[in-house]
Each structure stands twice: as C-alpha cells, then as structure tokens.
N, C-alpha and C positions, 0 to 999 in steps of 0.2 A: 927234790927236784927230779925232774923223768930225763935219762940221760936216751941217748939214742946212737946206737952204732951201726952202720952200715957198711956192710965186705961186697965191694963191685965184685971181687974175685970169684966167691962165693955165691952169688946173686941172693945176699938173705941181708934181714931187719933185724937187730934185736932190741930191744926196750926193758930198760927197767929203773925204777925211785932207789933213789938214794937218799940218805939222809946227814946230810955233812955235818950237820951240830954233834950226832954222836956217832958218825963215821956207821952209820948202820945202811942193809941192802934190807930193799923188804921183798923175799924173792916172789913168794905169792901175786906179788904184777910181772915178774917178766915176761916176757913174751920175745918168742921168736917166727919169722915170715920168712922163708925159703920161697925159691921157685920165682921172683922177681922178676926176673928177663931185664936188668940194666944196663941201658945205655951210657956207653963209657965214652 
C-alpha cells in the first residue's frame, strides 16, 4: 500500500509502499516534495 505523509509545518510530501503482510518498506519508491507552499 502507498502510505502518504504530509508536514504543513514543513511545507513537504513524503511517499512511500509499504508492505503489511511481511511488515517490509520498499525504500526505492520513496519519495520526497518540499517547497509546497500549503495552505493551512
């Protein structure tokens, strides 16, 4: 599953799969987006 976290504080995205059946990250998709400018 693609989990997704967002820090208004921070104005950044991060993204990344997970895999619950055997509690594994696959870091190779994460991703991170700074510089957002969010409206709080």
């Amino acid at each position: 599953m693609r989990l997704v976290e967002i820090d208004t504080a921070a104005n950044s995205l991060h993204t990344w799969i997970y895999g619950p059946y055997n509690n594994q990250t696959f870091t190779e998709y994460d991703r991170t987006v700074t510089g957002l400018g969010l409206v709080r």
